[in-house]
C-alpha positions in Angstrom: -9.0 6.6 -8.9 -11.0 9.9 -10.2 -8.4 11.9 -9.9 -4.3 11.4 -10.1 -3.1 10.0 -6.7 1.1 10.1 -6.2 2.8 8.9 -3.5 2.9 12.5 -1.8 6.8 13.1 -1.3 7.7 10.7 -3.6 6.0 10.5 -7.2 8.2 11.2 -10.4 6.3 11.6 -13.6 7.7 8.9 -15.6 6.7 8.9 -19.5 4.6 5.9 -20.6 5.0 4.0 -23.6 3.8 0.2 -24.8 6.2 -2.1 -25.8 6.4 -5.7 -26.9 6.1 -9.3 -25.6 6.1 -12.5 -23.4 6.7 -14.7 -20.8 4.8 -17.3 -18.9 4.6 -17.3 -14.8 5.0 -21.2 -15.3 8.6 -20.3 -16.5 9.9 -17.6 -14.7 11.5 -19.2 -12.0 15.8 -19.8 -11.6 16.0 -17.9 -15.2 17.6 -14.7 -16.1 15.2 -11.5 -17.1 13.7 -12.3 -20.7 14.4 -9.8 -23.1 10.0 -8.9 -23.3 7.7 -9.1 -20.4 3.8 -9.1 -20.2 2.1 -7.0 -17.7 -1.6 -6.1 -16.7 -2.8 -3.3 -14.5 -6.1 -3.4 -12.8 -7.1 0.1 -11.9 -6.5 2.5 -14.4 -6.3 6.0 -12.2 -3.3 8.2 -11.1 -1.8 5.3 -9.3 -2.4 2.4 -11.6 -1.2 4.7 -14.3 1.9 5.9 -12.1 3.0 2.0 -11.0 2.7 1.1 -14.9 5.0 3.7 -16.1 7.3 2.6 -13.3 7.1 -0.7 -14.1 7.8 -0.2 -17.4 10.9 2.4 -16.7 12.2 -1.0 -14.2 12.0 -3.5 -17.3 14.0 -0.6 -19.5 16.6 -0.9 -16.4 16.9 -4.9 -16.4 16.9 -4.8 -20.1 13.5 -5.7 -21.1 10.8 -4.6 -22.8 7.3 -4.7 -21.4 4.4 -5.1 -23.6 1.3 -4.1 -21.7 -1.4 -7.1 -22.3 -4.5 -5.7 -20.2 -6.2 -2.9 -18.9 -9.0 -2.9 -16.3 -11.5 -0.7 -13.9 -14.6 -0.5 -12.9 -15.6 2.4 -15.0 -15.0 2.4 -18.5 -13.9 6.5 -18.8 -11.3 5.5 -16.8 -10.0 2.8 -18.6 -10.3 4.0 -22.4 -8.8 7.3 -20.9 -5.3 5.2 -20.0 -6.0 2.9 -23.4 -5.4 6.6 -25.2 -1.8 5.5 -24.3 -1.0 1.9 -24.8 -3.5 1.4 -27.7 -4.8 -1.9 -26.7 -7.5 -3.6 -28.7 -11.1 -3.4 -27.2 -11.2 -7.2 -26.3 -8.2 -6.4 -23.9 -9.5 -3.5 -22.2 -11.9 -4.8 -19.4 -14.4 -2.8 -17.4 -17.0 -3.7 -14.2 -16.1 -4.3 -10.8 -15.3 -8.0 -12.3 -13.3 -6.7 -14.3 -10.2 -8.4 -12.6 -11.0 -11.9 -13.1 -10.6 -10.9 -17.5 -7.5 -9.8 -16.4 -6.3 -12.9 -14.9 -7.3 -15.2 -17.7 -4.6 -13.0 -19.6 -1.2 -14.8 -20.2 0.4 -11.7 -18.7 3.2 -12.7 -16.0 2.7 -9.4 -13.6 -0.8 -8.0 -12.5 -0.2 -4.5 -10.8 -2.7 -3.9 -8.4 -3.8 0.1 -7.8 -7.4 0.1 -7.4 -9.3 1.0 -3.5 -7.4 -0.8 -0.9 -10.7 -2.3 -0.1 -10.5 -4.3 -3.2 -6.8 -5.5 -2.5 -7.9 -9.1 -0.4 -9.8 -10.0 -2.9 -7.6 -9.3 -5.9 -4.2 -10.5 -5.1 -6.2 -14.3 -4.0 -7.3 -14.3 -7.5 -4.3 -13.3 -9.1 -2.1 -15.9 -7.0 -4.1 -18.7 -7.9 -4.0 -17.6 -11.3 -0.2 -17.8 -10.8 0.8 -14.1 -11.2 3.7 -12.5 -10.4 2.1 -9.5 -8.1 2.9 -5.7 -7.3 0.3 -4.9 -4.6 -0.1 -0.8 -3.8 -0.3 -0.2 -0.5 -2.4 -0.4 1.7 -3.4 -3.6 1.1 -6.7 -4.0 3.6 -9.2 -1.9 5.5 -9.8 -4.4 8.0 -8.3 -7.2 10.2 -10.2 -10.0 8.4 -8.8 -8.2 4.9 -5.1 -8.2 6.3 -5.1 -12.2 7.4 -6.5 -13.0 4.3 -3.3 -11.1 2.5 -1.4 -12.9 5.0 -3.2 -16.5 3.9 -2.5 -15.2 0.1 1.5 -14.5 0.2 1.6 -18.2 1.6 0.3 -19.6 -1.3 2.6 -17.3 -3.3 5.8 -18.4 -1.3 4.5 -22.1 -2.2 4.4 -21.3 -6.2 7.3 -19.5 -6.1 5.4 -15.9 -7.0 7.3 -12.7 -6.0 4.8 -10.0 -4.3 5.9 -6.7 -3.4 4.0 -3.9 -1.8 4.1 0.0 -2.4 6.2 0.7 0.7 9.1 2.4 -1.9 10.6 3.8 1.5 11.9 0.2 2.2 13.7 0.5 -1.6 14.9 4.1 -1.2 18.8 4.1 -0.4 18.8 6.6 2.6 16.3 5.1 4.2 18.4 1.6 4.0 21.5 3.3 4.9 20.1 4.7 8.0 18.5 1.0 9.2 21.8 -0.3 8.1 23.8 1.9 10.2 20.9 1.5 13.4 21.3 -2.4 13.0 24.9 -1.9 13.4 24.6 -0.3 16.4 25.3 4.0 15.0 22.8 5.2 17.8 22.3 2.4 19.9 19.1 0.4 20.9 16.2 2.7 19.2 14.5 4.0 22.4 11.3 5.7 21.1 10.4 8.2 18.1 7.8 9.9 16.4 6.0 9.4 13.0 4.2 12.0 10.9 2.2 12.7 7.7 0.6 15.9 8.6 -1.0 17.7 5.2 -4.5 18.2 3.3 -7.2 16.9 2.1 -5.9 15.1 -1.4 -9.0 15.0 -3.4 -12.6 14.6 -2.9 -15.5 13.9 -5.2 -19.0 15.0 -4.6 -21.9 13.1 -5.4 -23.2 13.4 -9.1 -27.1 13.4 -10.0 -27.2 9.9 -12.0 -24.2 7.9 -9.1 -25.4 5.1 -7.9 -24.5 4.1 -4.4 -21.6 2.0 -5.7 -20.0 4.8 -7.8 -20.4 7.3 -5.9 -18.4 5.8 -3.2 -15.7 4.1 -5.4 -15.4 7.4 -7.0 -14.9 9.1 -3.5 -13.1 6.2 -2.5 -10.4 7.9 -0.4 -12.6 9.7 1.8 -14.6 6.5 2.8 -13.0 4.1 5.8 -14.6 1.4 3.8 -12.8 2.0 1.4 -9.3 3.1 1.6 -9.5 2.2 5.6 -9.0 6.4 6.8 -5.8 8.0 5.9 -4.1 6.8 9.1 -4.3 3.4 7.3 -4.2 4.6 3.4 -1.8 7.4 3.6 0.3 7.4 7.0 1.5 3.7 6.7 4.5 5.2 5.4 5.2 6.2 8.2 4.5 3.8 10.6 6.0 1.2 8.3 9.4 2.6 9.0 9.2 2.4 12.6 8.2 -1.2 12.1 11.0 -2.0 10.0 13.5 0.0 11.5 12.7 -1.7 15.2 12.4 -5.4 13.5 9.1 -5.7 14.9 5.2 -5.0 15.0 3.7 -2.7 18.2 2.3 -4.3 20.6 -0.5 -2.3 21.1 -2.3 1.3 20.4 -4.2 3.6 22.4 -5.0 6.7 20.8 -7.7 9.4 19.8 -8.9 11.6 16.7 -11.6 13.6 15.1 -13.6 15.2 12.5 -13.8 19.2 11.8 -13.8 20.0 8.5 -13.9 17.0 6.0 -16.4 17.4 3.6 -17.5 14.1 2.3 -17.1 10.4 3.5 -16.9 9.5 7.1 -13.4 9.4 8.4 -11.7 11.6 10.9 -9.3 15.0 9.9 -6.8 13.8 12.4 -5.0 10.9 14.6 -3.2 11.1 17.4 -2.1 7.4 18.7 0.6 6.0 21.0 2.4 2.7 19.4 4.2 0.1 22.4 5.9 -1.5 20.8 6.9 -3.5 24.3 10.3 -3.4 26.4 10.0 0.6 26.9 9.7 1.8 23.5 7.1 3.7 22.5 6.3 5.6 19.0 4.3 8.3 18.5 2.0 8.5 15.2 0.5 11.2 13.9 -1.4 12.5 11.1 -3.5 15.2 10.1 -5.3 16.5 6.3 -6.6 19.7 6.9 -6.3 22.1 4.3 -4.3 25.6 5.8 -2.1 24.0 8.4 1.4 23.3 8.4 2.4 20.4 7.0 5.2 17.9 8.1 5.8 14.0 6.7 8.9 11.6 7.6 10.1 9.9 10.8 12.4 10.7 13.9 14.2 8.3 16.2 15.6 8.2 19.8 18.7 5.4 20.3 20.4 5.3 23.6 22.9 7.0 22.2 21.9 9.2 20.0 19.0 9.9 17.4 18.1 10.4 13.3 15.9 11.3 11.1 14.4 8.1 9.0 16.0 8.9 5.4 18.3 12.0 7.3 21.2 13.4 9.3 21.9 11.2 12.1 23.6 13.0 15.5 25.7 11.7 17.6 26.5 8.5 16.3 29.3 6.2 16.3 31.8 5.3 13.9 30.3 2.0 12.5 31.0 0.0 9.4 28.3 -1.0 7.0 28.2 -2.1 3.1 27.6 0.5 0.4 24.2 0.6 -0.9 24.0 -0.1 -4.6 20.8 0.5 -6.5 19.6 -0.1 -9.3 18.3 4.1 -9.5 17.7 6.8 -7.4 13.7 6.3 -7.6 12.7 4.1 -5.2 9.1 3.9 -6.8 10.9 2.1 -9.5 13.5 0.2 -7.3 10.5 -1.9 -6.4 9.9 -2.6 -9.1 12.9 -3.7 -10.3 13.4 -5.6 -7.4 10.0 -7.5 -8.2 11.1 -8.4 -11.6 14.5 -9.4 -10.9 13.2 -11.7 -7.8 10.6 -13.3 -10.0 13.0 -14.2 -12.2 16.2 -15.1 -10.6 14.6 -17.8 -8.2 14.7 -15.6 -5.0 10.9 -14.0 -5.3 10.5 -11.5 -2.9 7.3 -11.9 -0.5 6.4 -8.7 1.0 2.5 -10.2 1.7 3.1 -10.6 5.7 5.8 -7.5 6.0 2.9 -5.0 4.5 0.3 -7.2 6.0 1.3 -6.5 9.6 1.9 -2.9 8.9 -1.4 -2.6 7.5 -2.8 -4.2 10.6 -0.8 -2.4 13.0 -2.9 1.4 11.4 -5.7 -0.6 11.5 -5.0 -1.2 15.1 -4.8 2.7 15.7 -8.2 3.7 13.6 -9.8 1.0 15.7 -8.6 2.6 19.1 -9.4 6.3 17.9 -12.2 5.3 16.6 -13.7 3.4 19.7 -11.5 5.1 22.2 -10.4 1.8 24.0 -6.4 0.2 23.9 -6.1 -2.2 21.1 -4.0 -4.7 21.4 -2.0 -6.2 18.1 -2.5 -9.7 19.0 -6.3 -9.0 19.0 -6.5 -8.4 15.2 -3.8 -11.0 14.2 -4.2 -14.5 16.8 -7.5 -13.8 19.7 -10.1 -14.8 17.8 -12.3 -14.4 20.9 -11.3 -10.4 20.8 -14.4 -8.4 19.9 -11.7 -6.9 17.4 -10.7 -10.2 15.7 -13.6 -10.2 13.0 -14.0 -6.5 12.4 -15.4 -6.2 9.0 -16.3 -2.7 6.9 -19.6 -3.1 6.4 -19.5 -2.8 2.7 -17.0 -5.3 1.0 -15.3 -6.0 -2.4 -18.4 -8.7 -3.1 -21.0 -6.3 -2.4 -19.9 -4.2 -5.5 -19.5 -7.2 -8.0 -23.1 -8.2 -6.8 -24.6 -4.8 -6.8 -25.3 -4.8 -3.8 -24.0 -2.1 -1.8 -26.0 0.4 0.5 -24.1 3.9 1.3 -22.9 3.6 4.6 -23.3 6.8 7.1 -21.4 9.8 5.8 -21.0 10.8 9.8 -17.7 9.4 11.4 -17.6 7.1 14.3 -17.8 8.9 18.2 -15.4 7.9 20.5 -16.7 6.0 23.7 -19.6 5.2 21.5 -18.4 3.3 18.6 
């Protein structure tokens, strides 16, 4: 990324610092955590720089050391800008949009994925047959074609035994758990409905310099193209979303919803969504999100049960008196719980697969862009089984191949119309 990216709500700055040695994917399996693991990040902007430091502060926790084996993006600035840290010789530092195939003919065990979601599909295939352990930043596709091949991917992970988690940290934070813990066990009753929010600004955007090719420019400006980071409803608000997924035990069924464009100043996505989630048998979710710089802002989650109601990681009201266990974590940072939960999985013979949990998510925003974007219902099952749906094969018109061929031709910079589309 151009410029530093965090987890809005939820980044910690974590100091970085390179360490030492090895282990081999071939290896890690039914053993306990080595005393040095190797690790390579592939996109070396506020993300990729954030995950590695978190990575590194989960290795501290499981009493490793993490030696830091490869560096790589698609612009060289970038990359010798991270390498000011971790000091890696030149032949380890790899730059190009193929840069993440030098990466995977590294002998590092864990490949940390942070570059434009778009890129994701294509990545985490190579690094599973390469037979890396995987942390995958969310999203992890811009389209339904992307999100089946992820899908496809995490099978072939389950059948080597690689552990794959996604950047969904609200799924390691311990209030968050507690409260689906305490909903499973019946605190408010059968969830009923709720509402899902990330209403807020504009992160970043990056205008268009003089000598930019079409390529850069829009990998540069990544967030504020849908081919790219799939709109925020998909890039950003999946967060949200996510938790009503996982606290209801199940994908929506289908999405009708609407959105638009006022004030955005570069790219082609919409300011705001509005979108109504079925999620079948009466239940319905309400999504919403919104980055419009001067505007009040509001991000997190709140449910309806049949007998009372919470807040996703907050107070719950009116509910009954219900055991549950006591959550014990590893640490209070649930950007770093993941990733102490990756490396503990990869090594202690239980790999954690997240590929189809983030998968679906992913598709279910998707889903919700699709129907704002076109104006028509969109049903779920259209993006994941009907391959006759005119939805099924839904592709951004500019894809992860296009950039390593040189290929790619600016799309529009004016954002779809409704009834149109």
């Amino acid at each position: 990324m151009e410029h530093p990216i965090p987890r809005r709500d939820f980044v910690s700055t974590l100091a970085l610092s390179g360490l030492a040695l090895a282990a081999s994917p071939s290896i890690l399996r039914g053993q306990s955590v080595p005393s040095k693991i190797k690790v390579a990040l592939i996109g070396c902007g506020g993300r990729g720089t954030g995950a590695l430091g978190q990575f590194i502060a989960a290795c501290k926790i499981l009493g490793a050391e993490a030696e830091v084996v490869a560096l790589a993006d698609a612009f060289e600035d970038r990359a010798k800008r991270l390498n000011d840290t971790y000091k890696l010789p030149a032949t380890k530092v790899f730059v190009g949009y193929d840069a993440y195939q030098k990466v995977m003919a590294t002998d590092c065990a864990f490949v940390l994925m942070a570059t434009p979601p778009a890129f994701r599909p294509v990545h985490f295939a190579a690094a599973v047959a390469a037979g890396k352990h995987c942390f995958v930043e969310k999203p992890v596709a811009v389209d339904p074609v992307g999100a089946r091949a992820i899908i496809a991917t995490g099978e072939e992970a389950k059948k080597k035994g690689l552990a794959v988690v996604a950047g969904t940290q609200r799924r390691h934070d311990a209030s968050y758990m507690k409260n689906k813990a305490l909903i499973d066990a019946g605190a408010i009753g059968a969830l009923r409905g709720g509402v899902v929010q990330w209403n807020g600004t504009v992160p970043w955007i990056r205008r268009r310099a003089k000598d930019d090719t079409d390529a850069d420019y829009m990998n540069r400006n990544w967030l504020n193209f849908t081919e790219l980071s799939g709109d925020h409803i998909v890039e950003q608000h999946i967060h949200n979303v996510d938790v009503a997924i996982w606290f209801l035990g199940r994908p929506p069924v289908s999405a009708l919803g609407f959105g638009g464009r006022a004030r955005r100043e570069t790219g082609n996505m919409f300011d705001f969504f509005s979108v109504d989630y079925d999620f079948g048998d009466g239940v319905r979710i309400h999504s919403q999100c919104r980055q419009i710089t001067g505007t009040s802002g509001r991000v997190g989650e709140f449910f309806t049960g049949a007998t009372g109601s919470c807040f996703g990681a907050g107070k719950m009201f009116g509910q009954k008196q219900v055991d549950i266990p006591a959550i014990k974590l590893d640490t209070d940072d649930s950007m770093v719980q993941e990733h102490v939960d990756l490396i503990r999985g990869a090594y202690n013979g239980k790999p954690v697969n997240d590929a189809r949990q983030i998968a679906e998510t992913n598709l279910a925003v998707i889903m919700g862009r699709i129907s704002a974007y076109t104006g028509e219902m969109v049903k779920f099952d259209d993006l994941l089984k009907h391959e006759k749906s005119p939805y099924y094969n839904f592709k951004a018109s500019v894809s992860p191949l296009d950039f390593e061929k040189g290929t790619v031709k600016l799309p529009t910079e004016a954002p779809s119309i409704p009834g149109k589309a």
